[in-house]
N, C-alpha and C positions, 0 to 999 in steps of 0.2 A: 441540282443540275447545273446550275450557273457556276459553283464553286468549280465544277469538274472541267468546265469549259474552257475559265482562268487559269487554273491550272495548267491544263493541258495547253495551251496560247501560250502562258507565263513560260514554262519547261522548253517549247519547241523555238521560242523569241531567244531561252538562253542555251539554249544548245547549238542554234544559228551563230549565236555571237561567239560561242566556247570555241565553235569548230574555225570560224575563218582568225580568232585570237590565234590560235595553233598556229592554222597554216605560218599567217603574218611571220611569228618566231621564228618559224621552223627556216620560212624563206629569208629570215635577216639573217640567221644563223649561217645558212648553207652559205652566202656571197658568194661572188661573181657575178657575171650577167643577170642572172637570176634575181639577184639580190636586187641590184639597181633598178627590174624590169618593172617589180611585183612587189618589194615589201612597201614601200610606201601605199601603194594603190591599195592591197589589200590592208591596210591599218587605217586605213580612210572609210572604207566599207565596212571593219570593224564600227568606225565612229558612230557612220551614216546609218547601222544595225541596232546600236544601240539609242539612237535618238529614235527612232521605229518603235522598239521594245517599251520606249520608257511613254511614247505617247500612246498606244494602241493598250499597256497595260494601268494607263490614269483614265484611257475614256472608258474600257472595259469596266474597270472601279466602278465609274460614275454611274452610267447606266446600267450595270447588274446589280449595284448593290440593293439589299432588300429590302 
C-alpha cells in the first residue's frame, strides 16, 4: 500500500513540475510582454516545485520504508 502511495505523490510531484516546465517554455518562446511578465516567475516555481518534490519524496522514503 505505501508503494502505491509514493508512487502516486512521486507521479503527481512530477507532473506538477512537467506541466509549469511547459508553460515556463512555452511562455519564453512566445516573447513580448508575456514573456517579460511570466517566464521568469514561472521557472522560479519550476525551481520552488521541484525542491518540494525532492523533500516530500526523501521524507516519504524515510518514513515508509519497510
Amino acid at each position: 500500500m505505501s508503494e502505491l502511495i509514493f508512487n502516486f505523490v512521486g507521479f503527481t510531484l512530477l507532473g506538477a513540475v512537467a506541466i509549469v516546465l511547459v508553460m515556463g517554455i512555452y511562455t519564453l518562446f512566445k516573447g513580448g510582454k508575456t514573456s517579460k511578465k511570466y517566464s521568469n516567475k514561472l521557472m522560479q516555481l519550476r525551481v520552488l516545485l521541484q525542491f518540494i518534490a525532492i523533500i516530500v519524496l526523501v521524507l516519504m522514503a524515510y518514513f515508509l520504508k519497510d
